[in-house]
OpenMM code with the backbone's topology and positions (N, CA, C; nanometers):
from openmm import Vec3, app, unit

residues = "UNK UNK UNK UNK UNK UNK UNK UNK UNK UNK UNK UNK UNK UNK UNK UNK UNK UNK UNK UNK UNK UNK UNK UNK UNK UNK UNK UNK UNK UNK UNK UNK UNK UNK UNK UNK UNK UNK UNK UNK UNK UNK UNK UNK UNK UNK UNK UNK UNK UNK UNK UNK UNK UNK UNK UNK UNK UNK UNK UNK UNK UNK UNK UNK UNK UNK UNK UNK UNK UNK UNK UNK UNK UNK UNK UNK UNK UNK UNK UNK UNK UNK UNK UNK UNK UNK UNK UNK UNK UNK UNK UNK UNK UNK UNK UNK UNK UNK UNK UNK UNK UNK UNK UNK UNK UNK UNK UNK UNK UNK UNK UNK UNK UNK UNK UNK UNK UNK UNK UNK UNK UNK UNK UNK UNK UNK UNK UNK UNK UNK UNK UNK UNK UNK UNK UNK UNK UNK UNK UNK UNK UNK UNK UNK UNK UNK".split()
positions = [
    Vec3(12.0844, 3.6564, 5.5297),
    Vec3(11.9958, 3.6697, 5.6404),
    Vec3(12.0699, 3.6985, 5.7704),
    Vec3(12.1770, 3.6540, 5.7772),
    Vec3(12.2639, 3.6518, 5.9098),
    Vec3(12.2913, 3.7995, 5.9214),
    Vec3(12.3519, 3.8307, 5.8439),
    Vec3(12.3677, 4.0035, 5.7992),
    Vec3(12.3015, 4.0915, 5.8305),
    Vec3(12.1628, 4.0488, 5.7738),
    Vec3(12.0508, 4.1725, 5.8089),
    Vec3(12.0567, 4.1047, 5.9818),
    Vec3(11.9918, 3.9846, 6.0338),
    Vec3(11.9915, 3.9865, 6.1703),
    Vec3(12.0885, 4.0867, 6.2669),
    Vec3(12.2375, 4.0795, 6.1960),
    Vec3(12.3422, 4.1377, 6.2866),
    Vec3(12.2919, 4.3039, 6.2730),
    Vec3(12.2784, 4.3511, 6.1867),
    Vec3(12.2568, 4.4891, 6.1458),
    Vec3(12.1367, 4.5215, 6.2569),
    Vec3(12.0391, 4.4435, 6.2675),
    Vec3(11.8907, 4.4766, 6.3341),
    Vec3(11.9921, 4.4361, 6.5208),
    Vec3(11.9986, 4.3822, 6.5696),
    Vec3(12.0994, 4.3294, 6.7027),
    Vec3(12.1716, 4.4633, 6.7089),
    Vec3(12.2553, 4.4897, 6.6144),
    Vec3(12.3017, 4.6301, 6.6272),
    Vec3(12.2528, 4.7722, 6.6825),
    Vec3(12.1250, 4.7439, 6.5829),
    Vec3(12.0854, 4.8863, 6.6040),
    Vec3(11.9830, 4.9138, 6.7266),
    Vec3(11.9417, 4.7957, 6.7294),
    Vec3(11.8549, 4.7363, 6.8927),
    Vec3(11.9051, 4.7802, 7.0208),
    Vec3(12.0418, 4.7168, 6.9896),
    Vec3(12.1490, 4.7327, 7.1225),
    Vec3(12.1902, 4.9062, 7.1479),
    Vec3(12.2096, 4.9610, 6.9906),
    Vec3(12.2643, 5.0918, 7.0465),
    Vec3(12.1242, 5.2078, 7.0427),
    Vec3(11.9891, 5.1782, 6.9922),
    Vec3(11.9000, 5.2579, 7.1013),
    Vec3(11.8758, 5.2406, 7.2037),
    Vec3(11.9036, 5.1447, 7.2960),
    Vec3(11.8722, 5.1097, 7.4511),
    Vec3(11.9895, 5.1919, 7.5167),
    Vec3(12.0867, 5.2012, 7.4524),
    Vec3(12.2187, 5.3040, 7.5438),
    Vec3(12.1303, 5.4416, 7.5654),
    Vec3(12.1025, 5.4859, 7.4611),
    Vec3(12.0531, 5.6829, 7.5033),
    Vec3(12.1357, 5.7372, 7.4729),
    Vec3(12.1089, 5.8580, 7.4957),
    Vec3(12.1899, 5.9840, 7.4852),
    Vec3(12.2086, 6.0162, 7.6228),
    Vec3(12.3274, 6.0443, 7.6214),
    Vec3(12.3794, 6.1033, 7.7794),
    Vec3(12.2791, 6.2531, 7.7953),
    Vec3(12.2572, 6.2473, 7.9084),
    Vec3(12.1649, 6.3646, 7.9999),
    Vec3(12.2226, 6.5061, 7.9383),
    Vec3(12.1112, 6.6223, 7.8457),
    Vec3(12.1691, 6.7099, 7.8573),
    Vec3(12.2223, 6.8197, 7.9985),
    Vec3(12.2970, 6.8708, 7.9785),
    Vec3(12.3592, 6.9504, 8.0810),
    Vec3(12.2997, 7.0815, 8.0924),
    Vec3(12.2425, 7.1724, 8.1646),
    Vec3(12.1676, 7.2812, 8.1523),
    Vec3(12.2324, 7.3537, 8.3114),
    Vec3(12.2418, 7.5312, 8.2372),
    Vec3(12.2575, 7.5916, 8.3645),
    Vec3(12.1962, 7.5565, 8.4855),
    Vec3(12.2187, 7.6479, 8.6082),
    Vec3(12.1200, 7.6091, 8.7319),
    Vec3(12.0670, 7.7078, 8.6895),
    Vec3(11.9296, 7.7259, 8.7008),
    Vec3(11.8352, 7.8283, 8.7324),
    Vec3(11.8207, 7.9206, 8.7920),
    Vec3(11.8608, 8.0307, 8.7885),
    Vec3(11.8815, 8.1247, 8.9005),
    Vec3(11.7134, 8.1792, 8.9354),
    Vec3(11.6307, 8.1240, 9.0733),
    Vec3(11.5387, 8.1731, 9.0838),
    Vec3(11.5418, 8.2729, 9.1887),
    Vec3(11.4212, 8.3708, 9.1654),
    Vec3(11.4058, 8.4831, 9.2544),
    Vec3(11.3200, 8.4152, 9.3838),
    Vec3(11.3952, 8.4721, 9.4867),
    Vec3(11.3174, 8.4874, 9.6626),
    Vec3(11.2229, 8.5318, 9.7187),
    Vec3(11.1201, 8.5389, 9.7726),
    Vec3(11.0695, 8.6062, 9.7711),
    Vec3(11.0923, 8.6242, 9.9420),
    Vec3(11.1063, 8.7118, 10.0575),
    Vec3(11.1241, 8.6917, 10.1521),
    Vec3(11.0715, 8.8471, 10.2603),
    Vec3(10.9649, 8.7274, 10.3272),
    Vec3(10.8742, 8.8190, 10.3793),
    Vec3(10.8786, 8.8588, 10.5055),
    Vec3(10.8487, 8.9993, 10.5518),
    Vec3(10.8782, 9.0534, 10.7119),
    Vec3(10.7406, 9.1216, 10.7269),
    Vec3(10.6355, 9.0481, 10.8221),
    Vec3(10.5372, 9.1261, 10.8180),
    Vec3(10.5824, 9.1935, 10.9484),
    Vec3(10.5186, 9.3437, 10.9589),
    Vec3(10.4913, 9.4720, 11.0150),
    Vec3(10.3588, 9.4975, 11.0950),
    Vec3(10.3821, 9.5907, 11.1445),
    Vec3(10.2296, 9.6571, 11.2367),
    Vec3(10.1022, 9.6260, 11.1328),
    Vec3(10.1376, 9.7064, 11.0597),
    Vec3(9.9828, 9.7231, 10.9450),
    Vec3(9.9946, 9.6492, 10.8508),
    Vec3(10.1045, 9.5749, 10.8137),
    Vec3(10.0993, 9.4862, 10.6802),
    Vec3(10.2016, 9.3991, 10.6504),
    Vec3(10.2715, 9.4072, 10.5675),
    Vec3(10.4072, 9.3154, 10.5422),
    Vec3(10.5020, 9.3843, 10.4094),
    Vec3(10.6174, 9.3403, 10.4137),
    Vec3(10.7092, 9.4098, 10.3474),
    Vec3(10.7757, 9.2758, 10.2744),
    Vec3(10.7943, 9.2751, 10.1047),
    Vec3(10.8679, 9.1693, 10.0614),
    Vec3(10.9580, 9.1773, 10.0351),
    Vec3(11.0953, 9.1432, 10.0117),
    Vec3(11.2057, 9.1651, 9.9572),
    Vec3(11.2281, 9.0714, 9.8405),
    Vec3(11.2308, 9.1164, 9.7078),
    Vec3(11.2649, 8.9918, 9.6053),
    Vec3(11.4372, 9.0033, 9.5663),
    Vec3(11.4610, 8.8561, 9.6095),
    Vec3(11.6343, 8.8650, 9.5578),
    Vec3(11.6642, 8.7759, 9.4869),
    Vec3(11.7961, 8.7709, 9.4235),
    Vec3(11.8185, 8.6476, 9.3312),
    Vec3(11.8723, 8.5080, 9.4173),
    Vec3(11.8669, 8.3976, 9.3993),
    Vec3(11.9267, 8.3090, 9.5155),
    Vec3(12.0556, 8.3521, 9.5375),
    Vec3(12.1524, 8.3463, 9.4154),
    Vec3(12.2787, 8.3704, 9.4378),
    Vec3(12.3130, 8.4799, 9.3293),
    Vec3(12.4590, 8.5707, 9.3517),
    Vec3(12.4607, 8.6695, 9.2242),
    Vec3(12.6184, 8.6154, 9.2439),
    Vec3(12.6693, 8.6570, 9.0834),
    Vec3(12.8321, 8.6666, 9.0665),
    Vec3(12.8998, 8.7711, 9.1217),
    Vec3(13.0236, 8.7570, 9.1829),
    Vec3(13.1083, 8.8269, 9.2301),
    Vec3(13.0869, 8.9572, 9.1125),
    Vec3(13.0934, 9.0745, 9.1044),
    Vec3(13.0865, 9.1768, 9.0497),
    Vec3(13.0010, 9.2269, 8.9446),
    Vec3(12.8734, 9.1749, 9.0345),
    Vec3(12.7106, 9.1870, 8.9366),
    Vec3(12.6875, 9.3150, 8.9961),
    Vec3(12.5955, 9.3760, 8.9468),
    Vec3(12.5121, 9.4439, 9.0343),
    Vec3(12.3648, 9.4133, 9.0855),
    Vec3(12.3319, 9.3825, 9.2025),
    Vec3(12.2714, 9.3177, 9.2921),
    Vec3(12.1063, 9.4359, 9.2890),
    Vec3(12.0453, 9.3656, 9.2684),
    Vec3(11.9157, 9.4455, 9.2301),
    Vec3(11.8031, 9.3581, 9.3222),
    Vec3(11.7089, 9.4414, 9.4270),
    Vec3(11.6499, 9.3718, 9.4900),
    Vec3(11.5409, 9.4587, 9.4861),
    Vec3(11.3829, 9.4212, 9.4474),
    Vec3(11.2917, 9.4548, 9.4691),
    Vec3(11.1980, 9.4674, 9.6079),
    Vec3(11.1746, 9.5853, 9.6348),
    Vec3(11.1299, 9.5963, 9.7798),
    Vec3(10.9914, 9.6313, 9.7293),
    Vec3(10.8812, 9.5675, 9.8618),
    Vec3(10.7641, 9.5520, 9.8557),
    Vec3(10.6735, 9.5801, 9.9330),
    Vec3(10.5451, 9.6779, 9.9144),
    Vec3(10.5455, 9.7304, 10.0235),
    Vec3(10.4275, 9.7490, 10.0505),
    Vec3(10.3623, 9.6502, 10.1467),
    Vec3(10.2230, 9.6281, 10.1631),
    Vec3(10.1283, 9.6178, 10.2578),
    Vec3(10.0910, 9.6947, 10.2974),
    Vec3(10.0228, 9.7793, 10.3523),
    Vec3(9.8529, 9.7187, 10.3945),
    Vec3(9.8000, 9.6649, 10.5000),
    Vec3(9.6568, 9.6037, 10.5355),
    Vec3(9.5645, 9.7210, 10.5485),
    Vec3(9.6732, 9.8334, 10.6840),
    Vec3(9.5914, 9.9703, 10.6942),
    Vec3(9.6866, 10.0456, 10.7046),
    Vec3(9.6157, 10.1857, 10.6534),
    Vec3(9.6993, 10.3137, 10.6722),
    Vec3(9.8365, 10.3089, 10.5673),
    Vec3(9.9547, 10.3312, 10.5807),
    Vec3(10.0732, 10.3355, 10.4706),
    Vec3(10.1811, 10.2767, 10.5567),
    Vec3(10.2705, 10.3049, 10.4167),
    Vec3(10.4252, 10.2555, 10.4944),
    Vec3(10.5216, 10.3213, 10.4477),
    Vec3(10.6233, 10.3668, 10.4731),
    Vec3(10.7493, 10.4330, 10.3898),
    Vec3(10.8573, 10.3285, 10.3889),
    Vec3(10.9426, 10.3388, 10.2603),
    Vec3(11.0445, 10.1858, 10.2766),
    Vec3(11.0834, 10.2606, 10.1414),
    Vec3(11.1976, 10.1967, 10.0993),
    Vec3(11.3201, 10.1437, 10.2084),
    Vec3(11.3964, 10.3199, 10.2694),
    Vec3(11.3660, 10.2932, 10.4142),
    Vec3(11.4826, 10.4363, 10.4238),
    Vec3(11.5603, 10.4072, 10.4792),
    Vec3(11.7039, 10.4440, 10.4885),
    Vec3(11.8211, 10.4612, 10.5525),
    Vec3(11.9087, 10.2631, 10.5217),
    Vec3(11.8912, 10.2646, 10.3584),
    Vec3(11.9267, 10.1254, 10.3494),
    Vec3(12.0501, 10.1076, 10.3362),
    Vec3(12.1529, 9.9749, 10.3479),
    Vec3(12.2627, 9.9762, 10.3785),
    Vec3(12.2591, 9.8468, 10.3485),
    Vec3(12.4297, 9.7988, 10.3303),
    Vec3(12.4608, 9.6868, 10.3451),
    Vec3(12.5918, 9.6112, 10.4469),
    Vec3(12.5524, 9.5126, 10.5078),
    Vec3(12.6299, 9.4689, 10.5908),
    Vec3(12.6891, 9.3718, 10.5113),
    Vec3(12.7947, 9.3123, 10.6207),
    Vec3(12.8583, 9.1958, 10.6174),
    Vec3(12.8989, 9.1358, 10.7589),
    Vec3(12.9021, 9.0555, 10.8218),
    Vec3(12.9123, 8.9605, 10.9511),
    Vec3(12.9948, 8.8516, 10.9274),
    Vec3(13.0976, 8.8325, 11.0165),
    Vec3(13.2242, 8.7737, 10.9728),
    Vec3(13.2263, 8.7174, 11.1402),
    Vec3(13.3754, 8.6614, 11.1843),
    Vec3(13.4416, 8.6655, 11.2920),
    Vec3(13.4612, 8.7756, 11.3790),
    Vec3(13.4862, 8.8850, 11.3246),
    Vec3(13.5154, 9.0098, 11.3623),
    Vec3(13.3911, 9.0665, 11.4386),
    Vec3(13.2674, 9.0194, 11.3819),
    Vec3(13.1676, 9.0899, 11.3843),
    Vec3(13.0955, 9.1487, 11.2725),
    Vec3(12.9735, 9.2577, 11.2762),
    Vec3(12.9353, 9.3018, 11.1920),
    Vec3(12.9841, 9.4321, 11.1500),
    Vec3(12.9373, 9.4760, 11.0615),
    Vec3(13.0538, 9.5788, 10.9961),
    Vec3(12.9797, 9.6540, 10.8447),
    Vec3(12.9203, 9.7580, 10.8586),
    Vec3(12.8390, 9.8441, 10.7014),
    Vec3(12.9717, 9.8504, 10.6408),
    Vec3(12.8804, 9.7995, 10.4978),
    Vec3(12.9887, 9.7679, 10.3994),
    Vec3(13.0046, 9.8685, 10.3049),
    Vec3(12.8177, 9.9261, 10.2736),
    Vec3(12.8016, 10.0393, 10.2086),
    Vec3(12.6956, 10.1059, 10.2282),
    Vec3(12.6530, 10.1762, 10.2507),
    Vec3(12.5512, 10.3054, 10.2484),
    Vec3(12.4860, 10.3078, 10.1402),
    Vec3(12.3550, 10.2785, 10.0623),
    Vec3(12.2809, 10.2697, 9.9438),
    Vec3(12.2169, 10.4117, 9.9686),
    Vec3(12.2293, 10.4665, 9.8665),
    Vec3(12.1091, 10.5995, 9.8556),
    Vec3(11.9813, 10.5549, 9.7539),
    Vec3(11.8839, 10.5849, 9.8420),
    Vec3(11.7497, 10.5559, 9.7695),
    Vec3(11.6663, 10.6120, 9.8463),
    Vec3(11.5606, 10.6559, 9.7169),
    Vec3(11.4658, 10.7681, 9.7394),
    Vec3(11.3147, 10.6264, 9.8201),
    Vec3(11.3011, 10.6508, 9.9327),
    Vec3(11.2004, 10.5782, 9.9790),
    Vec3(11.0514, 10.5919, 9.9572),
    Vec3(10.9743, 10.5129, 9.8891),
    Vec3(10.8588, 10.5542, 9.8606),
    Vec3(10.7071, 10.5484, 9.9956),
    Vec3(10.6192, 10.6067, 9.9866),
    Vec3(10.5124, 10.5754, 10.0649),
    Vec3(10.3873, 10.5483, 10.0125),
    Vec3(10.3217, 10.4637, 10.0334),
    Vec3(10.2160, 10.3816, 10.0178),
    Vec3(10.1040, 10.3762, 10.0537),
    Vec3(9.9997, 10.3802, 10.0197),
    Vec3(9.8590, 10.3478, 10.0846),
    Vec3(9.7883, 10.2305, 10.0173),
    Vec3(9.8620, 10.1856, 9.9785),
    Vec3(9.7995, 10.0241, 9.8554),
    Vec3(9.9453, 10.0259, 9.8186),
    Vec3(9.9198, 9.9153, 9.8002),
    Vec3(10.0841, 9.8190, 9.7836),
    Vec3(10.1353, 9.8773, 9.6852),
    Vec3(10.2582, 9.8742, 9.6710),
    Vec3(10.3595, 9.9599, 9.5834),
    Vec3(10.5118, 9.9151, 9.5918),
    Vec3(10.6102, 9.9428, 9.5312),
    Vec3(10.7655, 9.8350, 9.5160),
    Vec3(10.8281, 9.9799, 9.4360),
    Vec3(10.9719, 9.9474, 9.4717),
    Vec3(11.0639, 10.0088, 9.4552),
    Vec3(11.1975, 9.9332, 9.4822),
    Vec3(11.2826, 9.9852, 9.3782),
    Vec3(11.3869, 9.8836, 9.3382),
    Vec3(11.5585, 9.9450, 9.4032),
    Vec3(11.6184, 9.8752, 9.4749),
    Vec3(11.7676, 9.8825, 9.5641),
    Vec3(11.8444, 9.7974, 9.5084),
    Vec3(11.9606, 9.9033, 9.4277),
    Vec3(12.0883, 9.8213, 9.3549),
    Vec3(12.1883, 9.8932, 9.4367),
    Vec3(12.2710, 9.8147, 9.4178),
    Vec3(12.4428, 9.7614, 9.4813),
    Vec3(12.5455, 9.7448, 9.3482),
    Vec3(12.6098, 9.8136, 9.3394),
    Vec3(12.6900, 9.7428, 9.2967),
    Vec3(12.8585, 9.7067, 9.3311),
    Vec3(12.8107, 9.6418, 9.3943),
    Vec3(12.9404, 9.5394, 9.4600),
    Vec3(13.0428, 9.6132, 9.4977),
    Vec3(13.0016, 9.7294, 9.5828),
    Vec3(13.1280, 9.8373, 9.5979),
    Vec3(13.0902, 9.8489, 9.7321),
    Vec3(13.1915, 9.8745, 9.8049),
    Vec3(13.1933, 9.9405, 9.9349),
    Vec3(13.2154, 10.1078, 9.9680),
    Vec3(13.1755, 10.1528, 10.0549),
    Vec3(13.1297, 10.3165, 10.1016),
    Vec3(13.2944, 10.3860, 10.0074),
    Vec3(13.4218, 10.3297, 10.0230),
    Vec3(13.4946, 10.3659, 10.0014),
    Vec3(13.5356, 10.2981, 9.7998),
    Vec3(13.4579, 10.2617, 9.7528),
    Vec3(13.4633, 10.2196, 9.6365),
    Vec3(13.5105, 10.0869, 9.6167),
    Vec3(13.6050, 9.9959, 9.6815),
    Vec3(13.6359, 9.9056, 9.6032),
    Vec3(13.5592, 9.7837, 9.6426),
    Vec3(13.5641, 9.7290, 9.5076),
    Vec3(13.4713, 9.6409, 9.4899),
    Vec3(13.5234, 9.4746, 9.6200),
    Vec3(13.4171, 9.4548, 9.6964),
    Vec3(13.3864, 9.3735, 9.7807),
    Vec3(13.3868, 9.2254, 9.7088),
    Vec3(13.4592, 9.1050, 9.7966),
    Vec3(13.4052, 8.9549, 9.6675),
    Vec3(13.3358, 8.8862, 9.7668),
    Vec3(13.3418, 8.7598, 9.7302),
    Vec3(13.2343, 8.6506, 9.7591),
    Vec3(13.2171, 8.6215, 9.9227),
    Vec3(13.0722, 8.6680, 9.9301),
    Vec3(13.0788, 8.6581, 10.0896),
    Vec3(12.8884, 8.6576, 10.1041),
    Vec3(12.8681, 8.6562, 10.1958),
    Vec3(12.6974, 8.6496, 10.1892),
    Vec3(12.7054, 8.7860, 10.3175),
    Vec3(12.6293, 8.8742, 10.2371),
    Vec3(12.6098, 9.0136, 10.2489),
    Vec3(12.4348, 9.0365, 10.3319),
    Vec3(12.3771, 9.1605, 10.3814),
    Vec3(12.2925, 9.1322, 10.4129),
    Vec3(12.2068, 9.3029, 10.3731),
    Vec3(12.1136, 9.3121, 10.2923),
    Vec3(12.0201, 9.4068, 10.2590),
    Vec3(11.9716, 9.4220, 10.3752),
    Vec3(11.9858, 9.6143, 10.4540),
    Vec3(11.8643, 9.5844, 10.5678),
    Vec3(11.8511, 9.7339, 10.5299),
    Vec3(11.7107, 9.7638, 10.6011),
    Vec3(11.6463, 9.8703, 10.5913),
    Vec3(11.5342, 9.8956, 10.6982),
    Vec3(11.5296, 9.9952, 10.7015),
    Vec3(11.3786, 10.0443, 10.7816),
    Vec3(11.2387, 10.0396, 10.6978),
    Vec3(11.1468, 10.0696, 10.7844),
    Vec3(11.0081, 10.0649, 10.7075),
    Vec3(10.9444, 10.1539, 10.8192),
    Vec3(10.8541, 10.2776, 10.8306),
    Vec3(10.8082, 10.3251, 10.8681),
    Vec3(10.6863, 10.2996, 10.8346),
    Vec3(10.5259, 10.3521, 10.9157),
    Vec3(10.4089, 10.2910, 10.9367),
    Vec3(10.3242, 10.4581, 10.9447),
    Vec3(10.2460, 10.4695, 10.9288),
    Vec3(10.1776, 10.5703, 10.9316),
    Vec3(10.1597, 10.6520, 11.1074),
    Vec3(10.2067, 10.5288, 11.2087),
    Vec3(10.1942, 10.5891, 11.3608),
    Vec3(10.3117, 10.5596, 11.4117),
    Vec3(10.4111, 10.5604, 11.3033),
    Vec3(10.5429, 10.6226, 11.3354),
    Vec3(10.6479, 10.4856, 11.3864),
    Vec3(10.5732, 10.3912, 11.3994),
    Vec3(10.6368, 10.2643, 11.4427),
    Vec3(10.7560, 10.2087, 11.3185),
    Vec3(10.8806, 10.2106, 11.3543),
    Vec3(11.0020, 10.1413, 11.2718),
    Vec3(11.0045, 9.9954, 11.2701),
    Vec3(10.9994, 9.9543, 11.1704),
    Vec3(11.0512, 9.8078, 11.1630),
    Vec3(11.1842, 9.7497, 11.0551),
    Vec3(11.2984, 9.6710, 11.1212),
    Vec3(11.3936, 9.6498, 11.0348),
    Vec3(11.3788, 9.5303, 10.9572),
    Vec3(11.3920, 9.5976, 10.8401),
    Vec3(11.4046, 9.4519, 10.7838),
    Vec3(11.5491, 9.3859, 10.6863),
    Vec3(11.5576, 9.2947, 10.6648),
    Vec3(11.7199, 9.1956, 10.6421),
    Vec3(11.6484, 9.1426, 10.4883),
    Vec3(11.7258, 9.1357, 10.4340),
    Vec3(11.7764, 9.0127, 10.3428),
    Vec3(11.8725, 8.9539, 10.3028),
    Vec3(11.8883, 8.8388, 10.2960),
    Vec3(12.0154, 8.7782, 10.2541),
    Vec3(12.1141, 8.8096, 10.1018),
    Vec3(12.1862, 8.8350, 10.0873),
    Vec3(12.2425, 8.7907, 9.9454),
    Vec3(12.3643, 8.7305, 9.9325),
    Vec3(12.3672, 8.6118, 9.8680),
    Vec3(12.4804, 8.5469, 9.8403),
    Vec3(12.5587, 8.5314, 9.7588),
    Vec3(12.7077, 8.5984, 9.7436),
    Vec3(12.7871, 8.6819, 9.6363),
    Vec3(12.8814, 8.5586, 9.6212),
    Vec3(12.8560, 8.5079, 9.4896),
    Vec3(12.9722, 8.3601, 9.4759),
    Vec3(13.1046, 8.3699, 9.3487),
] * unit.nanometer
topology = app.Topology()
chain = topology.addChain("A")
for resn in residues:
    res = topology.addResidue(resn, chain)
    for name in ("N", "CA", "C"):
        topology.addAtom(name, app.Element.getBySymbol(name[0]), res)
């Protein structure tokens, strides 16, 4: 009887320990980050953070209350340091126009105007957005290259 008691005490004691916490990536969630405009608003979707030598893919959004919008034109990427600010690269992309909401997609890949690849620094997506009465608006997004 003592036996079985110790065996049952045993096994009592070591389900109350647990299992140590599994460990799981972080989640990389998307941004959503909004600049409203004359006639509507413009979204930018980014990832929170990307790896040093990803290619950086940001969904632009483009939405419109009245009349249209053209986006993204003349997009680029900065960087802002001590020095100051400073275009890192020149993105070519065909800008779309809108009369009901519509998105179009701006990749990077981690290169600068002169090719070599740029590292960990928090970078900044900006672009124009044009309006059907000609009014410019800039818009920013963050990205953070780790």
């Amino acid at each position: 009887m003592r036996l079985l008691a110790a065996v049952v005490a045993v096994l009592v004691v070591a389900s109350c320990g647990g299992a140590p916490p599994l460990r799981t990536a972080v989640p990389v969630s998307d941004l959503v980050l909004p600049t409203t405009v004359p006639n509507g608003k413009v979204e930018v979707v980014v990832r929170s953070t990307y790896a040093v030598g990803e290619t950086i893919r940001a969904t632009v959004r483009l939405i419109p209350a009245t009349g249209s919008l053209r986006g993204p034109v003349d997009p680029y990427i900065q960087a802002s340091g001590f020095h100051g600010t400073a275009t890192v690269r020149h993105l070519a992309v065909d800008p779309i126009t809108v009369s009901a909401a519509g998105e179009t997609v701006v990749l990077w890949d981690m290169r600068d105007d002169s090719g070599k690849i740029v590292g960990s620094d928090d970078y900044s997506l900006v672009f124009n957005v044009i309006d059907n009465s000609g009014r410019t608006t800039t818009v920013g997004a963050t990205l953070q290259v780790r």
